[in-house]
Structures are given as C-alpha cells and as structure tokens.
C-alpha positions as CSV (number, residue, x, y, z in Angstrom):
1,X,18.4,14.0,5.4
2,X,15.5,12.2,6.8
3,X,12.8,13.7,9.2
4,X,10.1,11.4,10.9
5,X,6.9,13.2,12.0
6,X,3.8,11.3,13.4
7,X,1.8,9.6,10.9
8,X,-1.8,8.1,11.6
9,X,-2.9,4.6,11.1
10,X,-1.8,2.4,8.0
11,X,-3.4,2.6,5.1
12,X,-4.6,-0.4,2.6
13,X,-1.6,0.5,0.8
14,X,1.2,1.2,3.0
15,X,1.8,-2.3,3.6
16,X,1.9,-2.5,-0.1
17,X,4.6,0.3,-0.3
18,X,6.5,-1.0,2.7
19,X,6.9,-4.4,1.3
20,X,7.8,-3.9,-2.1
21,X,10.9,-1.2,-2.3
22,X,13.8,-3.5,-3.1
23,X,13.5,-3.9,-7.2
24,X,10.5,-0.9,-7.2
25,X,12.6,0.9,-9.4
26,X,13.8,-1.4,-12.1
27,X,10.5,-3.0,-12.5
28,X,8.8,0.4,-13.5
29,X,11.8,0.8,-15.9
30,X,11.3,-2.8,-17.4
31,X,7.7,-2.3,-17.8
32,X,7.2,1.1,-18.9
33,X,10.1,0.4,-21.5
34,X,12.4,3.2,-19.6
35,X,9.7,5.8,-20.6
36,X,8.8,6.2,-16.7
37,X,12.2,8.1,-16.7
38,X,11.5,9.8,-19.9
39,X,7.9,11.1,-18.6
40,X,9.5,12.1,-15.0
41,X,11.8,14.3,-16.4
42,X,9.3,16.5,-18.7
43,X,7.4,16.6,-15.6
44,X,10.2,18.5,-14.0
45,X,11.1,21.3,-16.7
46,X,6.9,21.7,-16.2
47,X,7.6,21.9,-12.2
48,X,10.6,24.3,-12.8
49,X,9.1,26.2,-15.9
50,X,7.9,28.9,-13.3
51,X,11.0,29.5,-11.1
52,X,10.0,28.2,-7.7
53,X,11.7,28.7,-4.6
54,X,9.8,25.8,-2.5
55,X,9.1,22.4,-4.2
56,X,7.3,19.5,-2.3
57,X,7.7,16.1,-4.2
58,X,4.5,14.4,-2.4
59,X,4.4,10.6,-2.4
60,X,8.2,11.0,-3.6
61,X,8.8,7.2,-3.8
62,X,12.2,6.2,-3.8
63,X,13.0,10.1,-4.4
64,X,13.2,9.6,-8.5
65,X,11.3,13.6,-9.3
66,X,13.1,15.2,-6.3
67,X,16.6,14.0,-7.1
68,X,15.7,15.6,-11.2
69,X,14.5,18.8,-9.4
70,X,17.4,18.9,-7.4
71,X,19.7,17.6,-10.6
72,X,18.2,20.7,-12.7
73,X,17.8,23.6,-10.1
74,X,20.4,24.9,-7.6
75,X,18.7,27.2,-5.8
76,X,15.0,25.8,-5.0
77,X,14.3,23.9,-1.3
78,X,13.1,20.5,-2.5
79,X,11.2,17.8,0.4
80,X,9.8,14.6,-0.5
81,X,6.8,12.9,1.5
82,X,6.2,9.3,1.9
83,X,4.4,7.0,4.2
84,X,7.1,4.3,3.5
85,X,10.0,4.3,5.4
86,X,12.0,1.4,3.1
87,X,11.2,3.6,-0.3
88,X,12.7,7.0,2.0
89,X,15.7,5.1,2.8
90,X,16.4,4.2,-1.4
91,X,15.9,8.0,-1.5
92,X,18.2,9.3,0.8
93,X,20.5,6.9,-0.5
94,X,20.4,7.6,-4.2
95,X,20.2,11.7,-3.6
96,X,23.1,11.1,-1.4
97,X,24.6,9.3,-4.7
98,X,23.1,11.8,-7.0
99,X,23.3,15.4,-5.5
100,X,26.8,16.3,-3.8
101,X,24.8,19.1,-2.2
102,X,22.3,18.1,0.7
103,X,19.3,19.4,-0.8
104,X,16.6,17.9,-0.3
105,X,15.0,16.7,2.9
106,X,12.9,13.6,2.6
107,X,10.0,13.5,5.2
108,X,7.4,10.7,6.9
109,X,4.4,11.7,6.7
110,X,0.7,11.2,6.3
111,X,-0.6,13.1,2.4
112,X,-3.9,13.6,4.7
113,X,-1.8,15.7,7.2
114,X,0.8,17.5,5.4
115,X,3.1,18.9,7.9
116,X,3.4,22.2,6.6
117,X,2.3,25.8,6.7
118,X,-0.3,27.2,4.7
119,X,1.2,28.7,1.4
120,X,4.1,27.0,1.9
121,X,5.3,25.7,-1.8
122,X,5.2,26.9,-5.1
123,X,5.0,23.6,-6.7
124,X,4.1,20.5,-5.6
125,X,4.5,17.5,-7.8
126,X,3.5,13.8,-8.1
127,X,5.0,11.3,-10.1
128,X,2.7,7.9,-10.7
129,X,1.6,8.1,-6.9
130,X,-1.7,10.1,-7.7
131,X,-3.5,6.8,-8.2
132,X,-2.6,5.5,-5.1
133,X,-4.2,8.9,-3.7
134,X,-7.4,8.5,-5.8
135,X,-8.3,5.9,-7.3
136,X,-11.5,4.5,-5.4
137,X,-9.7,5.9,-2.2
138,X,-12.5,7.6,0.3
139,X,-10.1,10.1,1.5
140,X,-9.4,11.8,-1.9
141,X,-10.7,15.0,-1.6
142,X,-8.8,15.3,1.6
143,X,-5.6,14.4,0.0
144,X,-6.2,16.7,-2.6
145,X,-7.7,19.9,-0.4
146,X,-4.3,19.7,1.5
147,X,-2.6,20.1,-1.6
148,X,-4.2,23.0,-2.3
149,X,-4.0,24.4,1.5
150,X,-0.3,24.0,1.3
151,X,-0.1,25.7,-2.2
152,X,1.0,29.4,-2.2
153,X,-1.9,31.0,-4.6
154,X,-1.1,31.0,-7.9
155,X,1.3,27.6,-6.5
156,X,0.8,24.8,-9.3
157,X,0.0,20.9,-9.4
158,X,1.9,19.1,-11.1
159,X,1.2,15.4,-11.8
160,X,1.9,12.7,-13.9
161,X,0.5,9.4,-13.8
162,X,-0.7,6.9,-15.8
163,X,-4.2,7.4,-18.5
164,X,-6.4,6.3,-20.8
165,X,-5.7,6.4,-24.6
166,X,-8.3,7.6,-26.2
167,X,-8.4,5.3,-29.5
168,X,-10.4,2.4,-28.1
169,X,-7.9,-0.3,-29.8
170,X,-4.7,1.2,-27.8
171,X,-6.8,1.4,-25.0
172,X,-7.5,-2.6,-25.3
173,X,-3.9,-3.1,-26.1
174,X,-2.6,-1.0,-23.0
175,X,-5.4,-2.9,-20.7
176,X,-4.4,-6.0,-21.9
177,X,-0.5,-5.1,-21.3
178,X,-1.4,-3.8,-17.8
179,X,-3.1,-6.7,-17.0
180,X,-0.8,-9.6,-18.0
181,X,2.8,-8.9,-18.9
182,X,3.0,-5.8,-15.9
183,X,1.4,-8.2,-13.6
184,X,3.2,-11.1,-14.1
185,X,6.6,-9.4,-14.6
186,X,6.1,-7.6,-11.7
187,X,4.9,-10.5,-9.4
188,X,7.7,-12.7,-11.0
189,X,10.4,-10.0,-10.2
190,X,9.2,-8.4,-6.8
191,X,7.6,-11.7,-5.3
192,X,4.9,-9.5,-4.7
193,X,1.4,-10.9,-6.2
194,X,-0.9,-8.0,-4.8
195,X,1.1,-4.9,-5.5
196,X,0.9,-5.6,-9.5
197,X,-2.4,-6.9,-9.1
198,X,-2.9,-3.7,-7.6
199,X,-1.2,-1.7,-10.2
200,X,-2.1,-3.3,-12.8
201,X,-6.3,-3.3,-12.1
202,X,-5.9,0.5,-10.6
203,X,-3.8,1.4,-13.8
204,X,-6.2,0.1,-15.9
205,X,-9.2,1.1,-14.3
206,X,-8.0,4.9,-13.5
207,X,-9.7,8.4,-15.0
208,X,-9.2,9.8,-18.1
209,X,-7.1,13.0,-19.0
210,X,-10.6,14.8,-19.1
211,X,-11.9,13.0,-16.0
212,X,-9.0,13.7,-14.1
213,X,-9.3,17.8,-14.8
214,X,-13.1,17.6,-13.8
215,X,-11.7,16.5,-10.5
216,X,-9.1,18.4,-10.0
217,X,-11.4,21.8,-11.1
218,X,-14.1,20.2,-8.8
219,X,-11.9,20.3,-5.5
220,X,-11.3,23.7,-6.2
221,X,-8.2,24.4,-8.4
222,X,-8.8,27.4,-10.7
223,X,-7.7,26.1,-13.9
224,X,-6.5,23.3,-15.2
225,X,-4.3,22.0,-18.6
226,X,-3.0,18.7,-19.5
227,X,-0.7,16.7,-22.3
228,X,-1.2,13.3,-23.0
229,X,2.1,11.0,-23.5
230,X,2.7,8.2,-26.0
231,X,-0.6,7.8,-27.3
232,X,-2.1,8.8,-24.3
233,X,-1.1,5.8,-21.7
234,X,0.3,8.6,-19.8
235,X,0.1,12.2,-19.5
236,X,0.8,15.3,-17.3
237,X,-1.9,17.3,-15.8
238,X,-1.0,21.3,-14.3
239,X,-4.0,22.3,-11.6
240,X,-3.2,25.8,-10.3
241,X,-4.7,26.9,-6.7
C-alpha cells in the first residue's frame, strides 16, 4: 500500500526523480551490465544478516531492495520512502507483482523529516540513492542524523552506491564510461539530458570507500566496515548507530 505524508519544498532533484521513472529501471540494468541487480541483492543478505524485525528501505526508488527484502524474509515489516510519487507507483506496482503478501508499505516523504519514531528500525538500507543524499547536497548531515535518530542502537546502515576504484587506470576507464556511454545511453533512452548528466558527473565525482566511512564515523555512527564490488566501481558500506 501507499501512504502520503506532508513533504516540504522540492528539491533540485525531485524534479529529476519525478520526470524520469518510466524506463529508470532498464537503463540502470543496461548500463551497469545487470550488476545493479547483482550488487542489490548482496546488500540484502547484509540487511538481513542480523535478523531484523523493522526494515526502512530510504530513497526506495521504484521499490527494487524492499521487494528482495520482502522476496527473502517473511516475517520482517519492510517501508520504503521516496519523494517521487511516479517511482512509488512502479513500486507498488511491481511488489504487488512480486510479493503475494502485502508487506511492505511504501511512504511519501521528505529523508530530512523521516516520519518515524525514534528507535524505530533495525536496519535501514539505501540502494544507489545515497548520492543523491550527499553528494555536494548542503542538507547531508541532516539526512544522515535522521538516519541515525530513527535507528534502534545497535540498528545498522546499510548502503550501497556507486565508488571509486582505487587503481588509477580503472578509475579513468570507469570516469570515462560514466561520462559518455551512461550519459548518452541514458539521455538517448530516457529523453532525459540532465538526469544522466547528473548521474553521470555525481557518479564520477562521488567519495571514495575510505572517504565515505570518515563521513559516516564523523556524523556519529560508531563503527563502520565496507566491501568494494567489481574492482571497486561499487561497494557496500555497514555504519552502525
């Protein structure tokens, strides 16, 4: 099911997000090779390595992570949180394809304003929307201190996103990728010039796997461990409260 919640003023991006849900999904396939799918599901044994009860899927996108964590666990309450009511409506659509049960509820909402109690989850996860939450975004630390006020202690982080490989010439090959076969495909597919302009400069312009603990560990999550992915273009950070 969907619930709708008051949301404050549009961000830079939400446009972005709004106008660019109809082929979302397939171009992330085409460009990542399939391996978005690949990464997304290690990300979920991660979530569910712990046995949670309460699971918030935060920028949940066209619901890909909460429809696995509701595909690999039975008895956990999964919600999803987006500010973009076209990619909540592929959601609901594809968990209502995906999971006979209805267990997930998908939620509009505000990452600056969670609407939630303190405590409340024992996981929350983020697939390839942590960018979008950091990357030179001025409200950061607020996103990421309202992750941690909706933890439970001991709750984890769990995200995975995109990286930097650490051998300079994979580096230069992934930049180069990013910025002209993602771009163009994506543009050329979507019809949407800034939103792979966007992800493609963000993408290859975004922290490294050590960078990104520093940040995390600096906003106040106790400790933190990550795992880079094929060569390192990817990988999954875990930031406990």
């Amino acid at each position: 099911m969907t619930t709708k919640i008051k949301s404050e003023s549009k961000k830079p991006l939400q446009r972005i997000f709004t106008e660019v849900p109809p082929r979302y999904d397939l171009i992330n396939h085409v460009i990542t090779w399939g391996l978005d799918g690949w990464w997304r599901l290690k990300a979920a044994r991660e979530c569910l390595s712990s046995a949670p009860q309460r699971a918030l899927d935060l920028g949940c996108g066209t619901g890909d992570l909460a429809v696995q964590l509701a595909k690999m666990a039975a008895d956990i309450e999964i919600i999803g949180l987006d500010y973009s009511p076209p990619m909540l409506e592929i959601a609901r659509q594809k968990a209502a394809r995906s999971v006979k049960e209805k267990r997930i509820t998908f939620v509009y909402g505000d990452a600056a304003h969670l609407p939630f109690p303190d405590g409340y989850f024992d996981f929350v996860g983020i697939s390839f929307a942590f960018r979008n939450l950091t990357y030179q975004n001025p409200l950061a630390e607020r996103y990421l201190a309202e992750v941690l006020r909706v933890l439970a202690p001991g709750g984890r982080f769990i995200i995975v996103e995109t990286s930097q490989p650490q051998a300079g010439l994979i580096r230069k090959l992934f930049h180069l990728y990013l910025l002209s076969f993602a771009f163009w495909l994506g543009w050329l597919i979507s019809g949407q010039r800034g939103a792979y302009h966007y992800l493609a400069h963000s993408a290859s312009r975004f922290y490294t796997a050590e960078e990104l603990k520093e940040l995390l560990i600096r906003v106040g999550f106790g400790q933190v461990s990550y795992r880079r992915l094929f060569w390192g273009v990817s990988a999954i950070h875990i930031a406990v409260k």
